[in-house]
Legacy VTK file of the C-alpha trace (Angstrom):
# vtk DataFile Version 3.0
C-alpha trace
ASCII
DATASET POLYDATA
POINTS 113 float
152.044 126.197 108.149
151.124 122.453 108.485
149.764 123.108 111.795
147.758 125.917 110.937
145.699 123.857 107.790
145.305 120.466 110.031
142.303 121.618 112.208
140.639 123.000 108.885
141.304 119.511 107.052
140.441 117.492 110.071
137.469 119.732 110.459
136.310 119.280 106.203
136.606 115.505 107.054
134.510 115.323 110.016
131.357 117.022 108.230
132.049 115.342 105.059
132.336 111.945 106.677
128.497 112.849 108.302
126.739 114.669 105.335
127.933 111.066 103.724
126.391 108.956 106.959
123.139 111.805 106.519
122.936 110.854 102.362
122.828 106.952 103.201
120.118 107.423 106.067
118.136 109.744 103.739
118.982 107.427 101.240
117.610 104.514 103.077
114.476 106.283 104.281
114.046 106.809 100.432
113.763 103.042 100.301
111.403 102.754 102.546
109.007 104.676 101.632
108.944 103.611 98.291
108.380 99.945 99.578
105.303 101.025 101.765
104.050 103.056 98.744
104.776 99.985 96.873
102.882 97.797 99.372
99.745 100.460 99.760
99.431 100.671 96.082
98.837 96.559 96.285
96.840 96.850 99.086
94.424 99.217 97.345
94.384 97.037 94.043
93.328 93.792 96.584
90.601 96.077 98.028
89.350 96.977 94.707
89.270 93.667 93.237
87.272 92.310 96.321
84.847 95.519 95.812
84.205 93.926 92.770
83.943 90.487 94.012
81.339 91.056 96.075
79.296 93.640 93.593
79.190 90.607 91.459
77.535 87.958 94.077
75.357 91.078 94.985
74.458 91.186 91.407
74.434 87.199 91.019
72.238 87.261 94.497
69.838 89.316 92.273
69.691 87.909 89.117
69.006 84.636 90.890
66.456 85.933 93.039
64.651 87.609 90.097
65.293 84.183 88.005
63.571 81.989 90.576
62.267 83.390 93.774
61.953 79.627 94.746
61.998 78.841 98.891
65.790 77.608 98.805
67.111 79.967 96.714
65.424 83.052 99.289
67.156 81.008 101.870
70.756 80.808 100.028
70.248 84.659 99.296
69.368 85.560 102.926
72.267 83.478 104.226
74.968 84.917 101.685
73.747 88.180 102.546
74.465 87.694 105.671
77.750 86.437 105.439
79.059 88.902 103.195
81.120 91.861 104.040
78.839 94.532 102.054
75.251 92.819 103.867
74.034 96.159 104.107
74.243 96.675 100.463
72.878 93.295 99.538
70.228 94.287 102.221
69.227 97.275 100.570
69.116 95.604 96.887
67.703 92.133 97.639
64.735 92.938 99.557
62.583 90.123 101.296
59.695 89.305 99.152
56.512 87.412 100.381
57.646 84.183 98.906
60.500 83.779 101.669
57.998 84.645 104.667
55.402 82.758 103.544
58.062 79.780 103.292
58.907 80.917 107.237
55.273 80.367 107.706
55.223 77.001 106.554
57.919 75.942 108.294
57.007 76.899 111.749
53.163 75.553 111.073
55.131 72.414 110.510
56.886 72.443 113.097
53.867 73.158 115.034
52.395 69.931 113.847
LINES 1 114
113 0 1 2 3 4 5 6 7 8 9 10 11 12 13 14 15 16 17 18 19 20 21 22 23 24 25 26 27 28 29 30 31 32 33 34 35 36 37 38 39 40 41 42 43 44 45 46 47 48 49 50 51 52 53 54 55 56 57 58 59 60 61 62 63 64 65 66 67 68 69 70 71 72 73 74 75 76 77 78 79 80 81 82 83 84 85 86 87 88 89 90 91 92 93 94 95 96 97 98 99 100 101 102 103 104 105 106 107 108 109 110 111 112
């Protein structure tokens, strides 16, 4: 009767032995995702908080512009505009006013000269 229950036993073993290797890889997979949710949830926090960043110097950009629409300032504006990641937003909000090109004038007349 030994004989008879040994294939059975050896048999319980075998698929015991792999749903155990099958709980540690789900197990592990578990992990893992939880770390990449982990790291997406941080990644999404660092693109918020730059989002904000640069809706301040947009706003900044037009407070100063509205503050002083003074030749270097338009210049400082145009350039950080340019430089910026959102330029098509500071684009659309800071818009070139006839202070700046009439400084561009000036310049290339002296140039000229």
């Amino acid at each position: 009767m030994n004989n008879a229950n040994k294939p059975q036993q050896v048999d319980e073993n075998f698929y015991r032995n792999e749903l155990n290797k099958l709980k540690a890889q789900y197990a592990a997979k578990v992990e893992m995702i939880l770390e990449i949710s982990d790291e997406i949830r941080s990644l999404q926090q660092d693109i918020a908080a730059t989002e904000n960043n640069l809706q301040m110097v947009v706003e900044k950009a037009n407070e100063a512009l509205f503050r002083n629409p003074g030749r270097t300032n338009n210049k400082m504006l145009m350039m950080n505009s340019a430089s910026t990641a959102n330029s098509n937003a500071v684009a659309d909000t800071v818009p070139m006013n006839e202070d700046y090109k009439d400084d561009q004038r000036e310049d290339e007349d002296k140039r000229k000269q």
